[in-house]
C-alpha positions in Angstrom: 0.0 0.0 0.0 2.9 2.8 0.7 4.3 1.6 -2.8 1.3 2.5 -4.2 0.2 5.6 -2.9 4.3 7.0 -3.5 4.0 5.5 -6.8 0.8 7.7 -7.0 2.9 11.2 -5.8 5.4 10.7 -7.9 3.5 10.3 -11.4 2.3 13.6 -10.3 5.2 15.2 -10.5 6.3 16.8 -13.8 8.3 17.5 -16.2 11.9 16.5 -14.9 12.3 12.8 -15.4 14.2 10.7 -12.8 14.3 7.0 -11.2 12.9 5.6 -7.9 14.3 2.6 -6.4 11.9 1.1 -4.0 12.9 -0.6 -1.0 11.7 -4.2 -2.6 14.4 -3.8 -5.0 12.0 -2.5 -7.9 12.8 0.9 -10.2 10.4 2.7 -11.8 11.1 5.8 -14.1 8.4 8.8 -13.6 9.1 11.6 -16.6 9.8 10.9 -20.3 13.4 11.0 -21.7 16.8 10.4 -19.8 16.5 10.1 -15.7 18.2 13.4 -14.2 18.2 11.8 -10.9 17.8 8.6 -8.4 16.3 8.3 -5.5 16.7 5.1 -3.4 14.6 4.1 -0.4 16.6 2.1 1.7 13.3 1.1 3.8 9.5 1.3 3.4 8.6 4.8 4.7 5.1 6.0 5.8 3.3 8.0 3.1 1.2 10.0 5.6 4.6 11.9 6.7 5.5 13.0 3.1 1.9 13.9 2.2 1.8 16.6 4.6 5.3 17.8 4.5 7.2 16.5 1.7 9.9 18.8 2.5 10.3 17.8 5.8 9.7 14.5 5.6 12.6 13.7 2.3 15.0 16.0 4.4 14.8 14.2 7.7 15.0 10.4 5.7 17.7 12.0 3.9 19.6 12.9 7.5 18.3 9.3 8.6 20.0 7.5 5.8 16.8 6.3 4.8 17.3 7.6 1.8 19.8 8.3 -0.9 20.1 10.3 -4.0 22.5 9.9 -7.2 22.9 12.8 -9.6 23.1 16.1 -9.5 21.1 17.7 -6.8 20.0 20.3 -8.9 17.6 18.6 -10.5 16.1 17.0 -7.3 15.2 20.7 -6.5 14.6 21.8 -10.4 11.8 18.1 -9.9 11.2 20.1 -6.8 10.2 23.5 -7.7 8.2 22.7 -10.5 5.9 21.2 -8.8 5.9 23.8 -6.0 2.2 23.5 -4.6 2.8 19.5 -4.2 5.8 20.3 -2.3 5.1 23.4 -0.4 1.8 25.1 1.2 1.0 28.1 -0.4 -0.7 29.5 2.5 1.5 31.2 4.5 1.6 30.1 8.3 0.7 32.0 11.4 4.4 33.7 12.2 4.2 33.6 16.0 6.0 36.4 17.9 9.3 35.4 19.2 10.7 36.9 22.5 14.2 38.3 23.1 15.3 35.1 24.2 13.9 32.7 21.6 15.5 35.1 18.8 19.4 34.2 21.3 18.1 30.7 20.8 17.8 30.7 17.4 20.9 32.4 16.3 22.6 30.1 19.0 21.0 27.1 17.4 22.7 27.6 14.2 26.1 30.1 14.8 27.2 28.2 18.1 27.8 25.0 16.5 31.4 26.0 17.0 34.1 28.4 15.5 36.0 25.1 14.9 33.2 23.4 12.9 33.0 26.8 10.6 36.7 27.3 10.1 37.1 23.8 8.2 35.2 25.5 5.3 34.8 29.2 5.4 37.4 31.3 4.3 40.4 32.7 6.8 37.9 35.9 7.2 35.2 33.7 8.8 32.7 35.5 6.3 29.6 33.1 6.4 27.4 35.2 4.0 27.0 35.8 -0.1 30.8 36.7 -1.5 31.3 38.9 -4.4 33.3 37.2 -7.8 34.9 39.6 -10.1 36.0 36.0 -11.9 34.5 32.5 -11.5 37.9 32.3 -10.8 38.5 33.9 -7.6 39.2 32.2 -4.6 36.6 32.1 -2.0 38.7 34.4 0.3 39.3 36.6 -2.5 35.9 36.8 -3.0 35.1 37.4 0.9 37.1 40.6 0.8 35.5 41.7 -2.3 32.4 41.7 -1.2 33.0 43.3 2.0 34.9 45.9 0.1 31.8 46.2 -2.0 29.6 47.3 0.8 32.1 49.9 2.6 32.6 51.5 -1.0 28.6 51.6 -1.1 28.1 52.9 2.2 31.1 55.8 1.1 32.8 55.7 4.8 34.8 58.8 5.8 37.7 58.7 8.2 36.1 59.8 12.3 32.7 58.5 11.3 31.0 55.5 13.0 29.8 52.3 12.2 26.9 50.0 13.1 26.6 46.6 12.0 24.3 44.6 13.0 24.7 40.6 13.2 28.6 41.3 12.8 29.7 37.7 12.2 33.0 37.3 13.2 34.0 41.1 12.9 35.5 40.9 9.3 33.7 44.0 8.1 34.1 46.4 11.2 37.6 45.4 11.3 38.4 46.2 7.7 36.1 49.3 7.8 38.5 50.6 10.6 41.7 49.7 8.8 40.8 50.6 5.5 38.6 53.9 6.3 39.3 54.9 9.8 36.1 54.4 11.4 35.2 53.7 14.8 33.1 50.6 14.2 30.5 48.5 16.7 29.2 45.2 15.8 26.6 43.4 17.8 25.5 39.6 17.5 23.5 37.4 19.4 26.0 34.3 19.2 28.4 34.0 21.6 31.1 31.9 19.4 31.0 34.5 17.3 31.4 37.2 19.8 34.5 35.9 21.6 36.2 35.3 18.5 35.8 39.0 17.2 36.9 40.0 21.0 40.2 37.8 19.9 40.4 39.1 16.4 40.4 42.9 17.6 42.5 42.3 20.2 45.2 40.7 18.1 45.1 43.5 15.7 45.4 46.4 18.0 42.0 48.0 17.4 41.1 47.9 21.1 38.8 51.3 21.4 38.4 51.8 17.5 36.5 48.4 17.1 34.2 46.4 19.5 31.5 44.0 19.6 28.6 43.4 22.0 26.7 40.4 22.7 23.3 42.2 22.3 20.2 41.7 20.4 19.2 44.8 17.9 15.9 45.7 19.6 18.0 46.7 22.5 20.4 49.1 20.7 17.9 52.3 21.0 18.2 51.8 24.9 21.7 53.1 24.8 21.2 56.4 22.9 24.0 55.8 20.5 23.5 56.9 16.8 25.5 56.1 13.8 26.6 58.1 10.4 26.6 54.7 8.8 24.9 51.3 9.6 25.5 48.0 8.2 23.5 44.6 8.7 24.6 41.3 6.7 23.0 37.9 6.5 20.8 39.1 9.6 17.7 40.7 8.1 16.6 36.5 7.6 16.8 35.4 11.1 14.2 39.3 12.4 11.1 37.8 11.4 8.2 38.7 9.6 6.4 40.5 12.0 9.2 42.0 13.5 10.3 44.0 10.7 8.4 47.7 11.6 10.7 46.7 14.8 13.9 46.7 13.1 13.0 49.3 10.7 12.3 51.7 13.7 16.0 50.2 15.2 17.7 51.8 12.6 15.8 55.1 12.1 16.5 55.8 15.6 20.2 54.9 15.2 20.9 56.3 12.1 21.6 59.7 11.5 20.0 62.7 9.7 21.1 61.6 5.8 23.1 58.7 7.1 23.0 55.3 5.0 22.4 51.9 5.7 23.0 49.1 3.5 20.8 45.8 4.0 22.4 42.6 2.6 19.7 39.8 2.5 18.3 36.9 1.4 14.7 37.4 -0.4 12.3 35.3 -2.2 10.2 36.8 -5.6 7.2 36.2 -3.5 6.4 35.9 0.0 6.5 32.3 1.1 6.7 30.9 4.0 9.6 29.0 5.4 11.0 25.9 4.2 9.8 23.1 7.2 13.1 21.4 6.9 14.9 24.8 6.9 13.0 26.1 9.6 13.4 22.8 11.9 16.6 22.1 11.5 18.6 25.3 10.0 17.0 28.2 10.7 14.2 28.0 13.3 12.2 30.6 13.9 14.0 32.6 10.1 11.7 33.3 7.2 12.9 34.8 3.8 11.5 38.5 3.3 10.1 38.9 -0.7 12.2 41.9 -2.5 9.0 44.1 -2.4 8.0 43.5 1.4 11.7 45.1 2.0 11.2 47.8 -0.2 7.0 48.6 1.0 8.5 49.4 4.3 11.3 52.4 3.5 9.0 54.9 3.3 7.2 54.1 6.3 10.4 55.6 8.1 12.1 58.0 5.9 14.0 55.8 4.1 14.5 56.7 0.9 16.3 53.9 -1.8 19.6 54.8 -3.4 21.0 51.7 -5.0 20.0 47.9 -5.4 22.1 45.3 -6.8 20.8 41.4 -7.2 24.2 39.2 -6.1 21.8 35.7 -6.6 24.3 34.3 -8.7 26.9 35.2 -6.9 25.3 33.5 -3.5 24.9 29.9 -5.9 29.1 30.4 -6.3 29.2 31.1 -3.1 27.7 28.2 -1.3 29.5 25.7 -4.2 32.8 26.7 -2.5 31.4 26.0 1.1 29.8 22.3 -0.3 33.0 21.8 -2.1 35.3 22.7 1.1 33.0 21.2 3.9 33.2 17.9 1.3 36.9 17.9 1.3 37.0 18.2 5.5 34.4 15.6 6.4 36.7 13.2 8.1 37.5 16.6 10.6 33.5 16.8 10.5 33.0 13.2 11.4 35.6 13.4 14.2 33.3 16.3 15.7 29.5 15.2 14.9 27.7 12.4 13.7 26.6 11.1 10.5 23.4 12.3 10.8 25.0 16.1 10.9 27.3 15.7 8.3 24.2 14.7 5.9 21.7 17.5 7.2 25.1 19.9 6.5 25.6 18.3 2.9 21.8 18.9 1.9 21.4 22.0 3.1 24.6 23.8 1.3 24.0 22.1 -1.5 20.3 22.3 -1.9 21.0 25.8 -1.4 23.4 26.1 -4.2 20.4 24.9 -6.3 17.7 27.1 -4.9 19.5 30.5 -6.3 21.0 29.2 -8.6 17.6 28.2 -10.6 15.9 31.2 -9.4 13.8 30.2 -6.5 16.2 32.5 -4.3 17.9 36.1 -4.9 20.5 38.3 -3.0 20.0 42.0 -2.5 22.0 45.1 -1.5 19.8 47.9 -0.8 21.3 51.2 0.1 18.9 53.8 1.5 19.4 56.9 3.3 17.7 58.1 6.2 15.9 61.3 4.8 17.1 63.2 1.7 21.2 63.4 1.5 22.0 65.5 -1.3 25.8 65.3 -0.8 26.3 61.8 -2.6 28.4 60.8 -5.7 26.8 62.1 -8.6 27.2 58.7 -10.3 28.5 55.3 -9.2 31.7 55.2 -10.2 33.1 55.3 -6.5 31.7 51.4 -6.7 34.3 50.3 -9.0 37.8 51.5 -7.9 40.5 49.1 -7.5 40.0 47.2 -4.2 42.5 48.4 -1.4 
């Protein structure tokens, strides 16, 4: 009977055309022409489970070894998103409101799995966000410094000014903001691995009193007064929440200066959608994935007014192929840290997510805005393309 009913799902799907092996030992082919893909069940599996999350439900056999794939992973998800309402809801869920110390949770959930873990497959920057490739042939770290050269030439820093960025990382970008520009930069971050290692970083580079980092989530920062000529936020905006944006929004217009900038880097979707149920129970809990034009409804709300916008997606798909391709290279380290089960969540998710933006399903945006009108800017945008320092 579960043969049957999967058999039934999967002649649903259309139009890429792949192979099931079923745990009897039988293959079928669903699709005309040459199979893309394979999927073997190593086990009978219920059928209710996938019916009502197949997300979930492929993810978590996929941890569990239940199940295995051959091919190129890109056509699992290209199968995947062209069949988008068999896969996914459509209706989006009821985004609960998450307290102060949920929101630590979260971030802790994902960022604390330890500085050691990262550093097997991130660059020597610790940069865990979209790079920037002048070439396909850049190196990763290359590519790192690029991009956070990228957003310091957008936001046009000026040596005394100061900094905000919020979700620093690991400090690479308030660090290199302060060497390269002078600034006196502040990042704040909500994981405490990555806070001690910018503590280190800053310390070991002599920029104790131009640069520090706090341990503090953003809905606090209007309790200490402080207000910036230039604020920053990276890879963050994902993890606020939808109903916690006219929150953040208000966060920065109360730090931000009369005509001062702010550049949001973020994931967004075409359309709003709601979260992923694999992403969101084992990745991201509690994230969801702002559409471009919920970002850009809200700026006028609080005096924001749009200056530039630039769509990295392609750049995010090269991105995470470096991280699959160096967190593949290291998995004996990985093994010797987690289990099996970890190392395959890890492998699906970079590599599904390679997949996602690279066929469309996922962009990257820079959007620079000012707070109020700032007619002292570069007149065009040349300023974005000097040689890197």
């Amino acid at each position: 009977m579960q043969k049957y009913l999967f058999q039934q799902f999967f002649a649903k799907l259309n139009p890429v055309p792949f192979h099931i092996h079923f745990w009897d030992g039988s293959t079928e082919q669903y699709g005309d022409g040459t199979p893309r893909f394979t999927l073997t069940f190593h086990k009978e599996l219920p059928f209710t489970s996938f019916i009502k999350q197949p997300s979930l439900a492929f993810g978590e056999a996929y941890m569990n070894g239940d199940i295995d794939m051959e091919g190129n992973i890109e056509e699992v998800i290209r199968a995947a998103t062209s069949n988008h309402s068999l896969i996914w809801s459509e209706v989006l869920s009821r985004l609960p409101k998450i307290s102060l110390r949920k929101q630590q949770e979260n971030v802790q959930h994902h960022y604390d799995v330890g500085n050691d873990f990262y550093s097997l497959w991130l660059d020597q920057t610790m940069s865990y966000s979209c790079a920037y490739f002048h070439t396909p042939e850049d190196s990763l770290e290359q590519a790192q410094l690029q991009k956070i050269d990228h957003i310091l030439r957008k936001l046009q820093l000026k040596e005394g000014e100061t900094l905000l960025d919020i979700g620093s990382g690991w400090g690479w970008l308030i660090i290199r903001a302060a060497q390269q520009y002078g600034v006196k930069a502040l990042g704040i971050t909500l994981s405490e691995e990555q806070c001690k290692k910018t503590k280190e970083r800053i310390a070991e580079l002599g920029l104790t009193g131009q640069v520090d980092v706090e341990l503090m989530n953003y809905q606090n920062l209007p309790n200490t007064k402080r207000v910036f000529d230039k604020i920053s936020s990276v890879g963050m905006f994902e993890h606020v929440g939808q109903n916690q944006y006219p929150t953040f929004m208000k966060t920065v217009q109360s730090m931000l200066k009369d005509g001062g900038l702010m550049l949001l880097h973020t994931i967004t979707h075409l359309k709003e959608d709601p979260t992923d149920p694999w992403i969101a129970k084992h990745i991201f809990p509690g994230g969801y994935i702002p559409s471009f034009r919920e970002i850009i409804q809200l700026l006028p709300d609080y005096d924001f007014h749009a200056l530039d916008i630039e769509n990295l997606r392609i750049h995010y798909a090269m991105t995470l192929d470096e991280w699959a391709k160096r967190f593949d290279a290291n998995e004996d380290k990985v093994r010797a840290m987690y289990d099996e089960r970890f190392i395959r969540m890890w492998r699906l998710y970079l590599r599904s997510s390679a997949a996602f933006f690279r066929l469309g399903g996922l962009d990257l945006h820079q959007i620079l805005f000012s707070k109020g009108i700032n007619n002292s800017l570069p007149l065009t945008r040349n300023h974005l393309y000097t040689t890197s320092t």
